[in-house]
PyMOL CGO cylinders between C-alpha atoms (Angstrom):
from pymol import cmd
from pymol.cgo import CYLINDER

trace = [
    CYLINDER, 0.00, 0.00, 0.00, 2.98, 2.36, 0.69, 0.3, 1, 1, 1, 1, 1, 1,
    CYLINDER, 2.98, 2.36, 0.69, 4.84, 1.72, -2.13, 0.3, 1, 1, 1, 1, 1, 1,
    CYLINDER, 4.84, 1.72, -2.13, 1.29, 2.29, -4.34, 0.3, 1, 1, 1, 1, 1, 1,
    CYLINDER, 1.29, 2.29, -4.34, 1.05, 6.02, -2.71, 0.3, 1, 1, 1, 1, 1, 1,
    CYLINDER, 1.05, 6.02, -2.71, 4.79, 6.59, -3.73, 0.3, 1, 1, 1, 1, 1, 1,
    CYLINDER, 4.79, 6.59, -3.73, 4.17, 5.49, -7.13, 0.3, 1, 1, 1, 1, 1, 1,
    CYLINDER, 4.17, 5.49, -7.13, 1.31, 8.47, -6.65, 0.3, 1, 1, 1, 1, 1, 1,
    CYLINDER, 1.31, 8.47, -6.65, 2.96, 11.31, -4.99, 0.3, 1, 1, 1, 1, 1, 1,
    CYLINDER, 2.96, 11.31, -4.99, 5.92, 11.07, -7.35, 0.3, 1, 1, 1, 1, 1, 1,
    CYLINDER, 5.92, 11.07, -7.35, 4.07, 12.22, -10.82, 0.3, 1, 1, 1, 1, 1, 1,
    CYLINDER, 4.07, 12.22, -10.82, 2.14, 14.35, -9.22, 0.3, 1, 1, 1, 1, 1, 1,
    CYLINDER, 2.14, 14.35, -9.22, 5.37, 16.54, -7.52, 0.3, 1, 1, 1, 1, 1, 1,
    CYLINDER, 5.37, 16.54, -7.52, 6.46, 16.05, -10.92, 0.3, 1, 1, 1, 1, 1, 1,
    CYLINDER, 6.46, 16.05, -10.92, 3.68, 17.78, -12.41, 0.3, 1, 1, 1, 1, 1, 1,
    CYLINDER, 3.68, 17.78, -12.41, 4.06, 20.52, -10.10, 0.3, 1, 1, 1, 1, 1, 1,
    CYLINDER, 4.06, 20.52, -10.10, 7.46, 21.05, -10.19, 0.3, 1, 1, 1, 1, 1, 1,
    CYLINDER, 7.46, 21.05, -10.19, 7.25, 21.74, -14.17, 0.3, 1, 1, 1, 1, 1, 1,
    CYLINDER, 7.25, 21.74, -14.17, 3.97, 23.64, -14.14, 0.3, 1, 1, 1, 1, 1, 1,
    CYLINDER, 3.97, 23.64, -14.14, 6.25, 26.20, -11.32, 0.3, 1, 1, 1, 1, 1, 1,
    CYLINDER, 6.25, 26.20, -11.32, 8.94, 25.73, -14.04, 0.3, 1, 1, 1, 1, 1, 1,
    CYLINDER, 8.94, 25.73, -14.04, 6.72, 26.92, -16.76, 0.3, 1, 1, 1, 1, 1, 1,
    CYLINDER, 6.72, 26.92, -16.76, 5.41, 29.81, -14.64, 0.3, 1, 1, 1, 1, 1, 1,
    CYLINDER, 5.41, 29.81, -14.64, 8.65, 31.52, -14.10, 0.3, 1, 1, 1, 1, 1, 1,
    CYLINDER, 8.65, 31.52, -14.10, 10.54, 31.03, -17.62, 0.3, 1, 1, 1, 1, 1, 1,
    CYLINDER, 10.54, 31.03, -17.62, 7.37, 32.74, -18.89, 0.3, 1, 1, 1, 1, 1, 1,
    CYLINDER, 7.37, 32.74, -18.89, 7.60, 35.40, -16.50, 0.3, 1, 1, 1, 1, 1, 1,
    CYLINDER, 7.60, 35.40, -16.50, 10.87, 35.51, -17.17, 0.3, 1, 1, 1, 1, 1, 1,
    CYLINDER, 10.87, 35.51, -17.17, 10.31, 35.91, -20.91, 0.3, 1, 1, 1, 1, 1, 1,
    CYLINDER, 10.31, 35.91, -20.91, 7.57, 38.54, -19.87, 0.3, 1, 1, 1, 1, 1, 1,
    CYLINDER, 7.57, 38.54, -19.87, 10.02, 40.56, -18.58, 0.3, 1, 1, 1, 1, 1, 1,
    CYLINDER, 10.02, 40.56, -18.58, 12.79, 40.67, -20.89, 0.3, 1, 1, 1, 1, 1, 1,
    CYLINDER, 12.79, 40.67, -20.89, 10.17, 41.59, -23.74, 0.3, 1, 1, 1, 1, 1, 1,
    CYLINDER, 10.17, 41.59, -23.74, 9.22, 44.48, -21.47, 0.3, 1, 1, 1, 1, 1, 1,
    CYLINDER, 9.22, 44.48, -21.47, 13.19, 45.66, -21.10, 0.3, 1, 1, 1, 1, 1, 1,
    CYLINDER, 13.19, 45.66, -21.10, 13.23, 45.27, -25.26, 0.3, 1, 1, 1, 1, 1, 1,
    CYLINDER, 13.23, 45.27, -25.26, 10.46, 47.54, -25.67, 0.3, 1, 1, 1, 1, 1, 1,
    CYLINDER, 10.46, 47.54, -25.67, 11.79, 50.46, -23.43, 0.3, 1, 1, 1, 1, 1, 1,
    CYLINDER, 11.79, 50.46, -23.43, 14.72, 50.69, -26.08, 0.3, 1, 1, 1, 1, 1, 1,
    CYLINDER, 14.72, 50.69, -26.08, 15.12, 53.73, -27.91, 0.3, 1, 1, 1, 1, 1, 1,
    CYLINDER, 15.12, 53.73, -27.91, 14.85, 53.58, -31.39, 0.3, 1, 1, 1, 1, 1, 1,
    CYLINDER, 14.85, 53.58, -31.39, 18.50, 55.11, -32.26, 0.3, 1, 1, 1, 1, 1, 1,
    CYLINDER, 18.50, 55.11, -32.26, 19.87, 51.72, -30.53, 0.3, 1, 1, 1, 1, 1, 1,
    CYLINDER, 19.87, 51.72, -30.53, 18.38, 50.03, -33.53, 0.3, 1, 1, 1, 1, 1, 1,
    CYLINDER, 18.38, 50.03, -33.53, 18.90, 52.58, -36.14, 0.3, 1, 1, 1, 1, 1, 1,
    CYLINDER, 18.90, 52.58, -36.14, 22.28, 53.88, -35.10, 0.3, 1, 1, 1, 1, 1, 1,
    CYLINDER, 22.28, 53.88, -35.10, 21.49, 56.94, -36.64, 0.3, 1, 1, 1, 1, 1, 1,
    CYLINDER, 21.49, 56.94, -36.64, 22.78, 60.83, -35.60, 0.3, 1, 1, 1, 1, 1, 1,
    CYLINDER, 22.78, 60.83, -35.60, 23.33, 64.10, -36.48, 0.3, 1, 1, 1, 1, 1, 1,
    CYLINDER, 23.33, 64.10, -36.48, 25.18, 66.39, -37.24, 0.3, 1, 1, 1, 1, 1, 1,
    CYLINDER, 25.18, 66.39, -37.24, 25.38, 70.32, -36.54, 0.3, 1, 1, 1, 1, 1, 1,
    CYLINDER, 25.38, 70.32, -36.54, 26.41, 72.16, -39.88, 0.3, 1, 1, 1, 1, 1, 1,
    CYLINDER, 26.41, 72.16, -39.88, 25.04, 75.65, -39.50, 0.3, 1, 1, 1, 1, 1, 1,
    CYLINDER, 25.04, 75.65, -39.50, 27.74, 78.66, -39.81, 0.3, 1, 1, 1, 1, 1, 1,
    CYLINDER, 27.74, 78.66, -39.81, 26.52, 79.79, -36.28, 0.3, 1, 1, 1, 1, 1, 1,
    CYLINDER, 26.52, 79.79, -36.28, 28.93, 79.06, -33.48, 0.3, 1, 1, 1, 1, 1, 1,
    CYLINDER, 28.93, 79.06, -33.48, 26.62, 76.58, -31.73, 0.3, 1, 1, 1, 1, 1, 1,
    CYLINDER, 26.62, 76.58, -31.73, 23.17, 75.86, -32.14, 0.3, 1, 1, 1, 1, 1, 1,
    CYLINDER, 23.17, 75.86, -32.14, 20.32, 75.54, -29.47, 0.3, 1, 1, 1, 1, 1, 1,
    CYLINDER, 20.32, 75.54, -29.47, 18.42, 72.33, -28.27, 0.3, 1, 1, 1, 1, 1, 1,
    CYLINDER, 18.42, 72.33, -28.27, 15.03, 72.61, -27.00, 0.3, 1, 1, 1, 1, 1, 1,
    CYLINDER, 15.03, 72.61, -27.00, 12.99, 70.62, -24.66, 0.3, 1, 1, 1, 1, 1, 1,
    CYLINDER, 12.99, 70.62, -24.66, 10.12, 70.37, -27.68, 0.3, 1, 1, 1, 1, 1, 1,
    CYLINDER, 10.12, 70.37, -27.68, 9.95, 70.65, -31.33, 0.3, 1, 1, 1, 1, 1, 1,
    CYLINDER, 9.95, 70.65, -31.33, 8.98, 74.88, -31.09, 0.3, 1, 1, 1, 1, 1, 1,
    CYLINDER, 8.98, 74.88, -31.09, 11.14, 77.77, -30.56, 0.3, 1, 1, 1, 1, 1, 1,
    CYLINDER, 11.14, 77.77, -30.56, 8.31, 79.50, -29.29, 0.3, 1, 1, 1, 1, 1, 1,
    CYLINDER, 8.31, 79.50, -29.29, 6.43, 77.10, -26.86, 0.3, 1, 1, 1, 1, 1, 1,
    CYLINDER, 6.43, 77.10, -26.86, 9.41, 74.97, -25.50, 0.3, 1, 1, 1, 1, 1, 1,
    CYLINDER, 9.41, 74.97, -25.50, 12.40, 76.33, -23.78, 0.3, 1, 1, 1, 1, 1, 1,
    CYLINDER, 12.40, 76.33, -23.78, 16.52, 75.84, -24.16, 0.3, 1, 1, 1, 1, 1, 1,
    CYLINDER, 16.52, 75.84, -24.16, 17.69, 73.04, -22.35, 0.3, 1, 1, 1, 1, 1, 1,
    CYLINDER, 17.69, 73.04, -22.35, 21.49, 73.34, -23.76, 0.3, 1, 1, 1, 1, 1, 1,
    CYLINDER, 21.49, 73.34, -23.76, 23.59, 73.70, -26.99, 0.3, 1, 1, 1, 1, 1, 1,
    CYLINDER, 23.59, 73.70, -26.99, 25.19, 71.67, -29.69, 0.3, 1, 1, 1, 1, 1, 1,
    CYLINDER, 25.19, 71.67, -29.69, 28.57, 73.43, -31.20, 0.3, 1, 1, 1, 1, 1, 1,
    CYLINDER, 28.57, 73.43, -31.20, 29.19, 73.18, -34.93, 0.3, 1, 1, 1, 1, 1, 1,
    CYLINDER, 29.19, 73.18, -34.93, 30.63, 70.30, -35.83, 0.3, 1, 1, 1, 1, 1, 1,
    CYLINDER, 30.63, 70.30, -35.83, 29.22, 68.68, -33.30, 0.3, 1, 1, 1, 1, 1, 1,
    CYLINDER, 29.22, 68.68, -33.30, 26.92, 64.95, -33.48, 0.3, 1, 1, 1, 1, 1, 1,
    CYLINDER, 26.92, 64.95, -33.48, 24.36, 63.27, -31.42, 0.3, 1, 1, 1, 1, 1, 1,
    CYLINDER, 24.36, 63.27, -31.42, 21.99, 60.34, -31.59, 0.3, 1, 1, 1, 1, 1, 1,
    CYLINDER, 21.99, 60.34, -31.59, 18.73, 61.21, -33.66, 0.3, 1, 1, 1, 1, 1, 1,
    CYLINDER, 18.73, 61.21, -33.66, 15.75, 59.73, -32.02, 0.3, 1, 1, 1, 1, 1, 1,
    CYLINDER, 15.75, 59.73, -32.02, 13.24, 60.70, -34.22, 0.3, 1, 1, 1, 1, 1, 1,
    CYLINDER, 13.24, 60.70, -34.22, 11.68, 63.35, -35.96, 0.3, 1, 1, 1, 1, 1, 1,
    CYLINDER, 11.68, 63.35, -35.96, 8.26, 65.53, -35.63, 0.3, 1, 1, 1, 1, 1, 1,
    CYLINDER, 8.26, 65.53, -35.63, 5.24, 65.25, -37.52, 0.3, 1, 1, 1, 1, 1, 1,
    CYLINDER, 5.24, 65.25, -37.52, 6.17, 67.69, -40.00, 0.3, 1, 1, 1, 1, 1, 1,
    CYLINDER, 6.17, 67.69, -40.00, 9.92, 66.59, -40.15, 0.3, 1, 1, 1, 1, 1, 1,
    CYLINDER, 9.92, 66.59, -40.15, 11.42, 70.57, -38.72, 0.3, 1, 1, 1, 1, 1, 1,
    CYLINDER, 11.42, 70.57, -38.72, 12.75, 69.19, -35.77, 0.3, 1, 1, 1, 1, 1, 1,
    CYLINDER, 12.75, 69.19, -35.77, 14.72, 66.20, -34.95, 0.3, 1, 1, 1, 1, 1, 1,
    CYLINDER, 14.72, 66.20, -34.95, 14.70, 64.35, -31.94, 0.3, 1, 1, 1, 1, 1, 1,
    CYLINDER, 14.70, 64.35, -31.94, 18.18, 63.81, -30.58, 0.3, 1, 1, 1, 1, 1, 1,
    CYLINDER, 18.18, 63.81, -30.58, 19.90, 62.05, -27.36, 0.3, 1, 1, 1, 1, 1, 1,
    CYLINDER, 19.90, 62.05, -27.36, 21.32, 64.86, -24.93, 0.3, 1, 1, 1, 1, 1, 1,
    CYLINDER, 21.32, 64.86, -24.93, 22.37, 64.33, -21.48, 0.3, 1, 1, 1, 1, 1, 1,
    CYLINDER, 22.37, 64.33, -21.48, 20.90, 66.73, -18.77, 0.3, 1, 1, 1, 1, 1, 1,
    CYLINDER, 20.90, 66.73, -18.77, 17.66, 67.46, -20.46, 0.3, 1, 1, 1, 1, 1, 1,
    CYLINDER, 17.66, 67.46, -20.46, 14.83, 66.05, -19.53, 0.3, 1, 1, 1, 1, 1, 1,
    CYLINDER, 14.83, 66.05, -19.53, 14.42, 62.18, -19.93, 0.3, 1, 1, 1, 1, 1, 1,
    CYLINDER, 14.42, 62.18, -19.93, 18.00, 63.05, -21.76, 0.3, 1, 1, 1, 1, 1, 1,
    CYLINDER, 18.00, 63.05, -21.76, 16.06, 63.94, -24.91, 0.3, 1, 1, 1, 1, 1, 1,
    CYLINDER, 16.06, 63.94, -24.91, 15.95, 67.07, -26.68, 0.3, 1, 1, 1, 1, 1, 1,
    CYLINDER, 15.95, 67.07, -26.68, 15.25, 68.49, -30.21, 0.3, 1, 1, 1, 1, 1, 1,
    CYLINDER, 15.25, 68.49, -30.21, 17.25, 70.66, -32.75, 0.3, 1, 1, 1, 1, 1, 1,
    CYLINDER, 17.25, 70.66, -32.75, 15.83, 72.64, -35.48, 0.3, 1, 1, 1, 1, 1, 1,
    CYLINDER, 15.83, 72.64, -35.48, 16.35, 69.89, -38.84, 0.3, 1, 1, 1, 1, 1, 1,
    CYLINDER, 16.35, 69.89, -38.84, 17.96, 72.82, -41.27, 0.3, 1, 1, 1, 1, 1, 1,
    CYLINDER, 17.96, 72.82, -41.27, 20.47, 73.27, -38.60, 0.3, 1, 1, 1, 1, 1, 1,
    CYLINDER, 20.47, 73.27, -38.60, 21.78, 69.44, -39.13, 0.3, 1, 1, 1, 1, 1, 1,
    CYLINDER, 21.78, 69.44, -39.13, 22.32, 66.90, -41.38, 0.3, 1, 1, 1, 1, 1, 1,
    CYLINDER, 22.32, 66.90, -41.38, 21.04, 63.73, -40.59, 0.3, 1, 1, 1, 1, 1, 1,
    CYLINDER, 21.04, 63.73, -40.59, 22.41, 60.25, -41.49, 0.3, 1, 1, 1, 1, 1, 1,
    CYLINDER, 22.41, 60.25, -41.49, 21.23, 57.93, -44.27, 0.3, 1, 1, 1, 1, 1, 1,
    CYLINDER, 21.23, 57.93, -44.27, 18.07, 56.51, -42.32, 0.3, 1, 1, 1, 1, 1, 1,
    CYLINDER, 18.07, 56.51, -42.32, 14.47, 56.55, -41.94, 0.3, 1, 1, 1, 1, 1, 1,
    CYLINDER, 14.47, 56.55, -41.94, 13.61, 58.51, -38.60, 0.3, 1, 1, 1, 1, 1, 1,
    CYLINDER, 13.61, 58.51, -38.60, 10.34, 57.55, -36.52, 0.3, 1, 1, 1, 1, 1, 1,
    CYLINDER, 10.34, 57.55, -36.52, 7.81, 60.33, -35.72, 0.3, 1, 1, 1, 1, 1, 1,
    CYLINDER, 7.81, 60.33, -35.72, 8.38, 60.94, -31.90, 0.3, 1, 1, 1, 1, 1, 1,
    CYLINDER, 8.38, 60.94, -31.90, 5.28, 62.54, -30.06, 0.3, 1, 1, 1, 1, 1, 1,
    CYLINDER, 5.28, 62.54, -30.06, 5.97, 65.80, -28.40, 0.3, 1, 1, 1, 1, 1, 1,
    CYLINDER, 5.97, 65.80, -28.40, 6.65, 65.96, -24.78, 0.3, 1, 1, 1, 1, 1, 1,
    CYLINDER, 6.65, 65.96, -24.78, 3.53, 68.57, -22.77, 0.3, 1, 1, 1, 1, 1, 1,
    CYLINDER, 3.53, 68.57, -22.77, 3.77, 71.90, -23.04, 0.3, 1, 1, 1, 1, 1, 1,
    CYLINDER, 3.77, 71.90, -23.04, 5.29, 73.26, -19.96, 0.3, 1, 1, 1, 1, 1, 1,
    CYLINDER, 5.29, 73.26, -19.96, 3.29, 75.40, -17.94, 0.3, 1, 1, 1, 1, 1, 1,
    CYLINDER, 3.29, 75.40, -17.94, 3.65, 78.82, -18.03, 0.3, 1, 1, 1, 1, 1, 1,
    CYLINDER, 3.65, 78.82, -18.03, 4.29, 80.55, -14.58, 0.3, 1, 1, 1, 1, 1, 1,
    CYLINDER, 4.29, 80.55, -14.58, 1.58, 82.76, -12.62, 0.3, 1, 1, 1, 1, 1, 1,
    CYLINDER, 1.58, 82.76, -12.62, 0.90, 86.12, -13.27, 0.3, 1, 1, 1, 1, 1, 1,
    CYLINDER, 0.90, 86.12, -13.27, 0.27, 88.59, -10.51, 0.3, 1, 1, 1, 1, 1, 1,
    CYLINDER, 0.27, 88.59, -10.51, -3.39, 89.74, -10.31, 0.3, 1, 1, 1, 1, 1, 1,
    CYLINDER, -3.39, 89.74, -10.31, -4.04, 92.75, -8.98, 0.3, 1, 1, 1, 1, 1, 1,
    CYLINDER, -4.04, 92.75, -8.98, -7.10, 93.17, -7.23, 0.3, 1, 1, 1, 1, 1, 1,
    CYLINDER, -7.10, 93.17, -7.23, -9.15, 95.56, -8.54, 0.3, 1, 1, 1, 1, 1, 1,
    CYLINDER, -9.15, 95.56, -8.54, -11.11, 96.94, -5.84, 0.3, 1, 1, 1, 1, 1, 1,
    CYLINDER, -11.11, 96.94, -5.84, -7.51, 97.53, -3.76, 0.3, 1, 1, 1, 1, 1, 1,
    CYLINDER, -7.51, 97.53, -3.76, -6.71, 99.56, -7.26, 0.3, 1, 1, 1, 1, 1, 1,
    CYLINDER, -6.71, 99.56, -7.26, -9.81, 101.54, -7.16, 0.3, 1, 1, 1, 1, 1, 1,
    CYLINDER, -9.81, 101.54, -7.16, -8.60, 103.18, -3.68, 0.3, 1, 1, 1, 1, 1, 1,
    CYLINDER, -8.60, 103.18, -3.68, -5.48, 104.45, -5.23, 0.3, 1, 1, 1, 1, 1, 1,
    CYLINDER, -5.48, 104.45, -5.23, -6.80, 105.60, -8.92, 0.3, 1, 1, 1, 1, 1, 1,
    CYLINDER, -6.80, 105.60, -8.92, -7.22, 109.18, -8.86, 0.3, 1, 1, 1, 1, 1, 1,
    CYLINDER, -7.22, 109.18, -8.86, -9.56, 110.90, -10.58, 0.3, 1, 1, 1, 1, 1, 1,
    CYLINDER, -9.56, 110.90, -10.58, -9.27, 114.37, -12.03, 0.3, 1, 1, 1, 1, 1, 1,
    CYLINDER, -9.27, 114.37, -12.03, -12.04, 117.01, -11.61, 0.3, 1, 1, 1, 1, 1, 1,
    CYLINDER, -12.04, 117.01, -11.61, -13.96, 118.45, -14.20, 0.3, 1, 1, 1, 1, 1, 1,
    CYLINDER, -13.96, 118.45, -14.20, -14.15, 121.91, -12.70, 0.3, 1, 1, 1, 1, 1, 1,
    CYLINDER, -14.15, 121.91, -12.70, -10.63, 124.00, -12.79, 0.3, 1, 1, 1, 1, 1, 1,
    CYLINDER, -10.63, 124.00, -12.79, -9.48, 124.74, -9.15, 0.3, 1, 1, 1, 1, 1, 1,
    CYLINDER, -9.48, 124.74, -9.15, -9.45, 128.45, -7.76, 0.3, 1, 1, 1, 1, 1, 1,
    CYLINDER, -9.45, 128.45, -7.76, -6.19, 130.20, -8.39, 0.3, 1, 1, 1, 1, 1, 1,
    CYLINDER, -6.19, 130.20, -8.39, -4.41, 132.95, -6.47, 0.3, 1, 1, 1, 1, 1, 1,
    CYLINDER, -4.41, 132.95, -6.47, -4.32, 136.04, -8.81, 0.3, 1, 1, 1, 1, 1, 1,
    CYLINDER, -4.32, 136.04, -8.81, -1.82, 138.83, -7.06, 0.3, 1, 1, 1, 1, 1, 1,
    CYLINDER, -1.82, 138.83, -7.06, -3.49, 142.26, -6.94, 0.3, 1, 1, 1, 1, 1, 1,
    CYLINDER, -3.49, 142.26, -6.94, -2.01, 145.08, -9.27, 0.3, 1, 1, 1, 1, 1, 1,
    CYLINDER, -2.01, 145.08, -9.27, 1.04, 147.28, -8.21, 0.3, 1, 1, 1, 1, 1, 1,
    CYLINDER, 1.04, 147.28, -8.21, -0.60, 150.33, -7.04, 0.3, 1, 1, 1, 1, 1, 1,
    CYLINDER, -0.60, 150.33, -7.04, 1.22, 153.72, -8.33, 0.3, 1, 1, 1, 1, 1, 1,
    CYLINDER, 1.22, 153.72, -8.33, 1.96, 156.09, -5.87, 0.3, 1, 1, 1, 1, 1, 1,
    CYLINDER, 1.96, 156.09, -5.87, 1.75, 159.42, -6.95, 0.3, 1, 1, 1, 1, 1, 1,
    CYLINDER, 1.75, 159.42, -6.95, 4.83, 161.88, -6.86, 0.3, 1, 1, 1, 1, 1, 1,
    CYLINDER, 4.83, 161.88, -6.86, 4.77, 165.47, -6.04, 0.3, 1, 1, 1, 1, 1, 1,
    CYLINDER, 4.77, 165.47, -6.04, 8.17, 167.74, -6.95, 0.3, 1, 1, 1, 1, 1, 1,
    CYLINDER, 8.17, 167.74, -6.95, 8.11, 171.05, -4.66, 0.3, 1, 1, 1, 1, 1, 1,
    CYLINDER, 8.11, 171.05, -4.66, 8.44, 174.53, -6.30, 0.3, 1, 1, 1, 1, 1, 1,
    CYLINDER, 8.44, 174.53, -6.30, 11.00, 176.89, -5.17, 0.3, 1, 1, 1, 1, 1, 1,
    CYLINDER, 11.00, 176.89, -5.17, 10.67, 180.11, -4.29, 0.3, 1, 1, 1, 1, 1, 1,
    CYLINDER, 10.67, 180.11, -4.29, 13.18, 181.15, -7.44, 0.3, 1, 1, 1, 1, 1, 1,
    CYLINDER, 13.18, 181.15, -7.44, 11.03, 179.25, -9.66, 0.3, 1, 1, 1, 1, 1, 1,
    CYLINDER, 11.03, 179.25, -9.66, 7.93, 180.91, -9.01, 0.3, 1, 1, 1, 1, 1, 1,
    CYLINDER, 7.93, 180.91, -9.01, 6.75, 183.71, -10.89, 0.3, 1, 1, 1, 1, 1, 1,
    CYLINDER, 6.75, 183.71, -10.89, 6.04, 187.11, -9.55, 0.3, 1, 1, 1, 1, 1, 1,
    CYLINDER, 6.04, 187.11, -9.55, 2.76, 188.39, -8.79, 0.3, 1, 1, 1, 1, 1, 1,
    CYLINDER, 2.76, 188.39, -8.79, 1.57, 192.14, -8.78, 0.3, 1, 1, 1, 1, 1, 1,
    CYLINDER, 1.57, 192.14, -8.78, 0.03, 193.20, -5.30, 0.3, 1, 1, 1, 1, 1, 1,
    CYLINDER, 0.03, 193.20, -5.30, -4.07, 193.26, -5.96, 0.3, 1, 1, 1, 1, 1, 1,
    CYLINDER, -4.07, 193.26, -5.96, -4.19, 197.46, -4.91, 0.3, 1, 1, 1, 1, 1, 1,
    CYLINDER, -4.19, 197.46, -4.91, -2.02, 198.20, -7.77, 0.3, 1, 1, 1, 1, 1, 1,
    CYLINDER, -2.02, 198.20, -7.77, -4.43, 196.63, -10.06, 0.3, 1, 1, 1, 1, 1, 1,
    CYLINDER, -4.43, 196.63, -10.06, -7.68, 198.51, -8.53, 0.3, 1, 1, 1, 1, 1, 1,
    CYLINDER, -7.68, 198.51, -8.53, -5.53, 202.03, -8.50, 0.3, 1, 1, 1, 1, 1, 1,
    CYLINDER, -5.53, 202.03, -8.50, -4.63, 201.24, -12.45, 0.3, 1, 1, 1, 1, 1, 1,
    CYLINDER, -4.63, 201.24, -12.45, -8.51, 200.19, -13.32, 0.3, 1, 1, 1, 1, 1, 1,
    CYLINDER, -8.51, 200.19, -13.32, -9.81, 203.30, -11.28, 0.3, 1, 1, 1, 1, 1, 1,
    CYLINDER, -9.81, 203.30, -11.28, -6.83, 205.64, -13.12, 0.3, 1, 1, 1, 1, 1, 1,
    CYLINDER, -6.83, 205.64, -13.12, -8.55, 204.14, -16.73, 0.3, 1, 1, 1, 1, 1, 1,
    CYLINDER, -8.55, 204.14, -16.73, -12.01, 205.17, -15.38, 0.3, 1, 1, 1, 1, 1, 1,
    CYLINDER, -12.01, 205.17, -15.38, -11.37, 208.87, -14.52, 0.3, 1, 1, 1, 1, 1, 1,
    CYLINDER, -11.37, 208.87, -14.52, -9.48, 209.07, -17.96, 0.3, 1, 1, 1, 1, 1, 1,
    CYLINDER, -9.48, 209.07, -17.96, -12.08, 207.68, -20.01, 0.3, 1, 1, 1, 1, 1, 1,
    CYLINDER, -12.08, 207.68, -20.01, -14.60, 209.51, -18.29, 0.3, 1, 1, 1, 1, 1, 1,
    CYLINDER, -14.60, 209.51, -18.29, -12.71, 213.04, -18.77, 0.3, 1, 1, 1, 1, 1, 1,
    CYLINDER, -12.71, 213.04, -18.77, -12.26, 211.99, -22.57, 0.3, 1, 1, 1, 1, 1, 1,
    CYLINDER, -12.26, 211.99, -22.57, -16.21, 211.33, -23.02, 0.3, 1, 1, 1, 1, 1, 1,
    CYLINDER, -16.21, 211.33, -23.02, -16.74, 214.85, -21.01, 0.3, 1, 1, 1, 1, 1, 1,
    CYLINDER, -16.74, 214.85, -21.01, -14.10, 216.51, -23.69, 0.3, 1, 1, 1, 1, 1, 1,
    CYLINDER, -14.10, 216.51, -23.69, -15.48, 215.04, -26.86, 0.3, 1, 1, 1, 1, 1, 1,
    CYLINDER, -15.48, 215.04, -26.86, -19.20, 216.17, -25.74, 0.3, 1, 1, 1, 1, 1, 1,
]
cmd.load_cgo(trace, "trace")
């Protein structure tokens, strides 16, 4: 009877055994398919740029806009990198660059030449948030907007310079002389009695 339940227990730990077996290789395998996907596509393509503007050095971005994304570094002339991809339009290429964010930026495509290749399209990363703006509140502004008046303020006008009249004195040399009033009744009473004795003579 013993040896019958050996003869039992031995395929069936068997069985177990390789159905635990099976479990992990295909976990296993799981998880190496998982670390193949994550692979960028320049380990496959092994292509890259390079920088052949006349400028100095050329900028890379954190997105494919000069307007939207900022500058996360610089690429001199002469200068390659790994090409990741490309946008949707084909302006900017992504590239490998260490420091950015996710160590991936773009460069503008006219800037560099690309090698021989066909270059996936790579999806934007978000566009970054623009910082806060002060508010101001507008009832706070109302108590300190002054308003001009419509009506002109009073304005001191000074009074006029008043002109003081000036008198000059007369000296005594300066005035004329005058004739004592009983000389001129004696001379006027002297003309009478003449022309009276005339009109007396003539009658």
């Amino acid at each position: 009877m013993t040896k019958n339940r050996f003869h039992l227990i031995a395929p069936t730990a068997f069985v177990i055994l390789t159905l635990i077996g099976v479990a992990f290789s295909s976990r296993s395998t799981t998880l190496v398919l998982a670390l193949q996907l994550t692979n960028t596509p320049a380990a496959d393509s092994g292509m890259f740029i390079t920088v052949i503007t006349d400028e100095p050095q050329i900028n890379v971005r954190m997105g494919p806009s000069s307007s939207i994304y900022p500058i996360v570094g610089t690429l001199l002339t002469g200068s390659t990198a790994p090409a990741l991809g490309r946008s949707q339009g084909g302006d900017w290429i992504q590239i490998q660059y260490d420091g950015a964010p996710g160590n991936v930026g773009w460069v503008y495509s006219p800037l560099v030449q690309v090698s021989p290749g066909t270059l996936q399209i790579a999806a934007p990363p978000p566009t970054p948030v623009p910082p806060a703006t002060p508010t101001i509140d507008p009832t706070l502004a109302a108590q300190y907007s002054i308003v001009p008046t419509s009506t002109r303020l009073p304005t001191f006008t000074p009074p006029p310079s008043l002109t003081v009249p000036s008198y000059t004195e007369i000296s005594a040399e300066d005035s004329v002389e005058t004739i004592p009033l009983a000389v001129v009744i004696i001379s006027l009473a002297a003309l009478g009695i003449i022309g009276f004795l005339l009109s007396l003579f003539w009658r």
